[in-house]
C-alpha positions in Angstrom: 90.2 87.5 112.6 93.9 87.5 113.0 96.9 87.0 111.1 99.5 85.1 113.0 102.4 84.1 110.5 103.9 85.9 106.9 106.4 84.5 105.1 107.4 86.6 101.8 110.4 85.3 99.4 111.6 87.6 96.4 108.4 90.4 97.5 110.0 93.6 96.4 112.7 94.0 98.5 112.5 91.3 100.6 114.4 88.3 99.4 113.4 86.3 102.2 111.8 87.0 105.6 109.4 85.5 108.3 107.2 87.7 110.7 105.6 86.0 113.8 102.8 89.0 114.9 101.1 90.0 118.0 97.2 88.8 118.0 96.7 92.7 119.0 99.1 95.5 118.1 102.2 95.1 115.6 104.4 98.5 115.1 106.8 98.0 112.4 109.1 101.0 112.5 112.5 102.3 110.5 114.1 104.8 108.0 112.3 105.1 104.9 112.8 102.4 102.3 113.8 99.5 104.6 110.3 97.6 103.8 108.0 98.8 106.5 105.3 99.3 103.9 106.2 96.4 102.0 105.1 93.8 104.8 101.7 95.7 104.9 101.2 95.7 100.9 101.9 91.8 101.7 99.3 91.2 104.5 97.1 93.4 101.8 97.8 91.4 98.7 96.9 88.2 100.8 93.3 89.7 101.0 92.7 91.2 97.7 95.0 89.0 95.3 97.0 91.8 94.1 99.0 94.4 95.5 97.5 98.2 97.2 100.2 99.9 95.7 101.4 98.1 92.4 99.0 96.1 90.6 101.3 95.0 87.8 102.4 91.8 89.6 105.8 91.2 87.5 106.9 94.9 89.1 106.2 93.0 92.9 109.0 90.6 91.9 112.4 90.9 93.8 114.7 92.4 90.9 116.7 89.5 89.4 114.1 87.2 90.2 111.7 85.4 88.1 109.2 84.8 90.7 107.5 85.4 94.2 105.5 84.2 97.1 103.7 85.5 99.8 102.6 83.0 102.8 99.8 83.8 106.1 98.3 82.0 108.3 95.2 83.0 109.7 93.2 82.4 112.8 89.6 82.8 111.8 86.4 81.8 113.2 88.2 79.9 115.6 89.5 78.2 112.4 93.5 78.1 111.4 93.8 79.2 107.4 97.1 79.1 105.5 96.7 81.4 102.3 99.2 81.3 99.7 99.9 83.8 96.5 102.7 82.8 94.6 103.6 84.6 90.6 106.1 83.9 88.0 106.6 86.1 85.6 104.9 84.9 81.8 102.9 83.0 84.1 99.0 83.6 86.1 99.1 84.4 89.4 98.1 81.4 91.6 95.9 81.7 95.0 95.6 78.6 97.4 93.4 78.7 100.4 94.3 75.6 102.6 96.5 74.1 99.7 93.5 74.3 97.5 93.5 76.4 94.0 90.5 79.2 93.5 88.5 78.8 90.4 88.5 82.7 90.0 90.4 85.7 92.5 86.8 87.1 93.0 86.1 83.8 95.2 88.7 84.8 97.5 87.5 88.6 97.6 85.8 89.0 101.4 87.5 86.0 103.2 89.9 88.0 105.0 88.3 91.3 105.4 91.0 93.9 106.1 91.2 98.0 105.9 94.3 100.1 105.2 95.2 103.4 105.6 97.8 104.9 103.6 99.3 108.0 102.1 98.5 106.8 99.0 94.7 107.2 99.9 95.6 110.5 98.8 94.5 110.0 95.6 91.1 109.8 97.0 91.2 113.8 96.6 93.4 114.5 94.5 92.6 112.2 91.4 89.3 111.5 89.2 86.1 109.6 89.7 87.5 106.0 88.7 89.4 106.0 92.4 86.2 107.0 94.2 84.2 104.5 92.4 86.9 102.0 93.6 86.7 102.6 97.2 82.9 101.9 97.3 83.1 99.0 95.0 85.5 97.5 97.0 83.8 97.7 99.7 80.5 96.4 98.7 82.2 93.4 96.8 84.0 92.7 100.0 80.3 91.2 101.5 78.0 91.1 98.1 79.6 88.9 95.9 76.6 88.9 93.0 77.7 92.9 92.8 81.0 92.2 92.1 80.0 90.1 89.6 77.1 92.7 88.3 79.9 95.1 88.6 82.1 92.9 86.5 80.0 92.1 83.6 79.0 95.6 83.6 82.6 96.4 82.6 82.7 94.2 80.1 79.5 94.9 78.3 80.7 98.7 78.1 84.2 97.3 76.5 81.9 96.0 73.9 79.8 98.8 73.3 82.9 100.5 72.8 84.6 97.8 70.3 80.7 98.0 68.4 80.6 101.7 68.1 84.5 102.0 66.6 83.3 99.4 64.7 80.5 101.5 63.2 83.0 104.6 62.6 85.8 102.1 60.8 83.0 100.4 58.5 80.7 103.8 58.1 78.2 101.5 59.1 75.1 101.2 62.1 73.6 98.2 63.6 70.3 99.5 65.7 69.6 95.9 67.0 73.0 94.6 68.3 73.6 98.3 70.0 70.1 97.3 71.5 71.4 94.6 72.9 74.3 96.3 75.0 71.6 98.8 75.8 69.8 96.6 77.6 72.7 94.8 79.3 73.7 97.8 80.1 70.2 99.1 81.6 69.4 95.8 83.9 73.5 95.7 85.4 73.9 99.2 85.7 70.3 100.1 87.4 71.0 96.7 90.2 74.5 98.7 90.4 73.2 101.9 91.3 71.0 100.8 93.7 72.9 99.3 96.0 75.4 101.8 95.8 73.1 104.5 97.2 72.0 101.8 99.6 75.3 101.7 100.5 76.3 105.3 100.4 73.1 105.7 102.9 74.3 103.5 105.4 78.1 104.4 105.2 77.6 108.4 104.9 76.6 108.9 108.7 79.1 106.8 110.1 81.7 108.4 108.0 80.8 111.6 109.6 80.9 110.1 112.9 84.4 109.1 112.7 85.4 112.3 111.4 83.7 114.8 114.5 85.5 112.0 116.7 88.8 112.6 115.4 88.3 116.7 115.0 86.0 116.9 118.5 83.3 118.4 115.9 84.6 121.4 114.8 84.4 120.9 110.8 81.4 119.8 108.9 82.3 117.0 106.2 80.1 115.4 103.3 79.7 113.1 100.5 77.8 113.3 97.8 76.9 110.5 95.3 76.8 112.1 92.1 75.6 109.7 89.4 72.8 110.7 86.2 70.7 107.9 87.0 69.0 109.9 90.0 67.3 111.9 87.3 66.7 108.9 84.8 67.2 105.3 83.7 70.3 103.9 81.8 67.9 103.0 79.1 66.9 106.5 78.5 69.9 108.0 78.8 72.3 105.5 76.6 69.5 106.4 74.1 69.5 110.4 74.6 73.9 110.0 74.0 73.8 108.3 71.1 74.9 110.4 68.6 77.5 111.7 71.1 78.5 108.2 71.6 79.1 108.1 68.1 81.1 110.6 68.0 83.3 110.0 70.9 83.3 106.1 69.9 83.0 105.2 73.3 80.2 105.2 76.5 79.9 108.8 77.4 76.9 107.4 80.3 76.6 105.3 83.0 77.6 104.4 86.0 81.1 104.1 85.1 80.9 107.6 85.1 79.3 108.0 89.0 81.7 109.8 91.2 81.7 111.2 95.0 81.5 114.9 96.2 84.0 115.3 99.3 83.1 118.6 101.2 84.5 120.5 104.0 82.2 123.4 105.5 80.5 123.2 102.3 83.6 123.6 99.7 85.3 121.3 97.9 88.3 119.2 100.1 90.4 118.9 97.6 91.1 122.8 97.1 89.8 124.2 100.5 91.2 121.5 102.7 94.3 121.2 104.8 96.6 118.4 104.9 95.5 117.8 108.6 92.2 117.9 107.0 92.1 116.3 104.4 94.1 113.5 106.1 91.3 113.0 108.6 88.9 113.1 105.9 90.5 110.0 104.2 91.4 108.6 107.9 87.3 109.1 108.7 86.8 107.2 105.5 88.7 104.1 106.4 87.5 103.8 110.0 83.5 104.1 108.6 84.6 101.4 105.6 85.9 99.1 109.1 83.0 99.8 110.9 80.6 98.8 108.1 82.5 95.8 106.8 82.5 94.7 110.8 79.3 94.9 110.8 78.6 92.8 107.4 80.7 90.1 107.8 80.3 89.5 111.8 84.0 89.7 111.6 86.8 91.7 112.4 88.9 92.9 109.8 92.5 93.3 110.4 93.2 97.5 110.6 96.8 98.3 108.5 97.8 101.8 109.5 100.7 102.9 107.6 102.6 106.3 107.7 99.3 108.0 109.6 100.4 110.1 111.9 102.5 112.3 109.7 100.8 115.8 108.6 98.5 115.5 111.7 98.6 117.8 115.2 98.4 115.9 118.7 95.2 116.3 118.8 93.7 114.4 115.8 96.8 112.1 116.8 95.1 111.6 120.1 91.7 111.0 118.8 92.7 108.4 116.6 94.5 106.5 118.8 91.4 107.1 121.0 89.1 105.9 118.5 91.4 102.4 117.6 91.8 101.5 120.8 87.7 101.0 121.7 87.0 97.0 121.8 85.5 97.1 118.1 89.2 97.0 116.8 91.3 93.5 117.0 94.4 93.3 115.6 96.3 96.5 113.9 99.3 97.1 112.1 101.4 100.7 112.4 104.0 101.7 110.5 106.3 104.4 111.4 109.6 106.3 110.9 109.8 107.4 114.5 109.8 104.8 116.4 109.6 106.7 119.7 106.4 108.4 118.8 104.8 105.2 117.7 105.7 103.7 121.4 104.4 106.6 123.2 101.4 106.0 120.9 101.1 102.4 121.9 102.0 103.4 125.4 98.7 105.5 125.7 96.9 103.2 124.6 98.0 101.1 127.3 97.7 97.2 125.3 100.2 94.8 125.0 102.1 95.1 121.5 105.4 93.8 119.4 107.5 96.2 117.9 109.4 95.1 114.7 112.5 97.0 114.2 113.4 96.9 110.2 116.8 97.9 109.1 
């Protein structure tokens, strides 16, 4: 799958620009702040419906403007596609495939399967669970669309636990029967959720680890671990065992909107024993498995956004990865870059045809 045109009008700093890319390798380089990033946040919003680095959409608005509008077109399954996202501010965002509205955004979620790499991924380490959780949601939803709706009514079952129990607390009042209800909700969504997450996590873990000893020649040992209360019991058992905790807290104390993800380096904890080489290649690892996988679900390529990677990392990771994008699994890839004569000598080893995008 390829993207071949973008057209953006009042996206964050762009007032108005068209891109024409390269069905292979597209380097967009320039100082900091000239809207390198911004065309890749585009390509990503096209995929996802929202923005990877700003999901408030009236903050994606060109200031002074009241509305914007991203355009791609797409070669896919030997098929052209013309996406559209377009937002006013006071108004819903609107997404058109092939000039046609979608009912809901999670209709769109999977079409145009796409991985990026980012600084930002930081946050993978450095944050709490609810970030984790997103990067293997996302990822299953990208190819199970009945879990992303399991997922979604999940969430919203828990919101009404949560407006139930305050409601006990402001009334000094308890309802057995109606709690029993979101119990049970709770119990059948959560359990289907679990499981295919450590069906996931059991498929994804070892090729995550591949990646890494690929990009470090094997001289660190990495892990995950799935962390998550239901591998000792069921939901049921354990929404009834919080109760009076739940109570207290008025909130869901349980579930699996509590799971989370061990990283590990040599056995100790990335996030405080970890370099930034490291822990770069850790979240780089990540990404290439997530590719891999979603390759290997849909039976089609995604489209690889690499912005801002090779800074923090030695020659020698450098080298690997560039190694590791340039096998025939990859199609088309995105770099962005401050230096634009390290991204050409980059490109250069790899030794494929490219266009280089010089942004002032």
């Amino acid at each position: 799958m390829e993207i071949n045109t973008l057209t953006l009008l009042h996206y964050k700093n762009f007032e108005s620009a068209d891109f024409t890319f390269h069905n292979k390798i597209n380097c967009l380089v320039g100082n900091n702040g000239v809207g390198k990033t911004t065309v890749l946040d585009a390509i990503y919003h096209l995929s996802f419906g929202k923005s990877y680095f700003n999901p408030v959409t009236s903050q994606n608005i060109t200031h002074g403007k009241d509305f914007f509008m991203i355009e791609g077109t797409y070669q896919r399954d030997q098929r052209e596609e013309k996406v559209i996202i377009s937002a006013k501010k006071g108004q819903k965002k609107m997404i058109k495939r092939n000039g046609k509205n979608y009912d809901t955004f999670s209709e769109h979620i999977g079409f145009l399967p796409l991985v990026m790499i980012s600084p930002a991924d930081r946050d993978l380490i450095t944050e709490g669970s609810d970030t984790r959780r997103k990067l293997i949601d996302g990822i299953i939803s990208q190819n199970d669309s009945q879990y992303l709706h399991e997922l979604l009514q999940y969430n919203k079952v828990v919101s009404q636990r949560n407006s139930l129990l305050k409601y006990f607390t402001a009334n000094q009042t308890f309802d057995a029967t109606t709690l029993d209800i979101y119990n049970e909700q709770l119990h059948q969504l959560g359990s289907n959720i679990f499981e295919k997450r450590t069906e996931f996590l059991t498929e994804f873990i070892p090729v995550f680890k591949q990646r890494y000893e690929a990009i470090t020649s094997g001289n660190e040992k990495v892990s995950i671990t799935y962390q998550s209360k239901l591998q000792h019991i069921g939901l049921s058992d354990l929404l009834k065992n919080n109760l009076q905790r739940d109570r207290m807290l008025q909130y869901t104390s349980v579930g699996i909107h509590k799971d989370d993800l061990d990283f590990t380096i040599d056995s100790y904890p990335i996030k405080k024993f970890g370099s930034q080489g490291q822990q770069k290649s850790f979240l780089i690892a990540l990404k290439l498995a997530q590719f891999e996988i979603l390759k290997q679900q849909n039976k089609v390529t995604p489209i690889l956004l690499l912005d801002d990677i090779f800074d923090k990392l030695d020659e020698q990771r450098v080298s690997h990865i560039v190694a590791l994008v340039n096998e025939q699994k990859f199609g088309q890839l995105f770099i962005s870059d401050t230096h634009a004569k390290r991204t050409e000598e980059v490109i250069k080893n790899i030794s494929a045809s490219y266009k280089l995008f010089e942004l002032s």
